[in-house]
N, C-alpha and C positions, 0 to 999 in steps of 0.2 A: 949864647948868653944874651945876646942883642936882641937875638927875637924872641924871649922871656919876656925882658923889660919892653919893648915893643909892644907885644899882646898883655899885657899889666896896664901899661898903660893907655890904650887902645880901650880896654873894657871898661878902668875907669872914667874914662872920657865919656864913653855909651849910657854910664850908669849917670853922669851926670847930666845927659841931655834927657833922660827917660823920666830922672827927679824932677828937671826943669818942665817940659813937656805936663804932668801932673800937676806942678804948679798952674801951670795955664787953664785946663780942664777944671779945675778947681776953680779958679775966677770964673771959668766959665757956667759950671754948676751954679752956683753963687749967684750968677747974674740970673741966672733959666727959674731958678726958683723965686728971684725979687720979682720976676713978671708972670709968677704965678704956675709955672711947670711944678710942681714940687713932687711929682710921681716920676718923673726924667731925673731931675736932681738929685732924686734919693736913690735912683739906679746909677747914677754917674757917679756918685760916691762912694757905692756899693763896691763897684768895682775898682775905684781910687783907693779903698781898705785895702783890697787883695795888694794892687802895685805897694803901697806903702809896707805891707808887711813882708811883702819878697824884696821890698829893695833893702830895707834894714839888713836880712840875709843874705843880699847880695855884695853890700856894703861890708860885713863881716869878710867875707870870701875873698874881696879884694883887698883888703887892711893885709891881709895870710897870705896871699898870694905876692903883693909888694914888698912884705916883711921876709920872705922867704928870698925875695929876689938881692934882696940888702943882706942876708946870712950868707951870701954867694961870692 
């Protein structure tokens, strides 16, 4: 049962440096398109859509997966 709650919260830690990490890339998007990249910028966000949509998923997964550990 240890190592339930362990690998719980182990992935949400992961998920939370992966959100952080996006935040970054984002400022940095941000900044690449004030100085005029705005064809990198709009591929760096491109892909920042995908993370943002897999993390919400991934975000659900762990809410179910910590809630199951608390039903134990």
């Amino acid at each position: 049962m240890h190592h339930k709650q362990l690998t719980a919260s182990t992935l949400a830690r992961l998920h939370q440096n992966q959100v952080a990490l996006g935040e970054a890339v984002w400022q940095l998007a941000k900044w690449i398109e004030q100085r005029g990249s705005t064809e990198v910028a709009q591929g760096v966000r491109g892909q920042l859509l995908l993370m943002t949509q897999n993390s919400a998923l991934i975000n659900q997964a762990l809410s179910e997966l910590i809630e199951s550990q608390l039903d134990t």
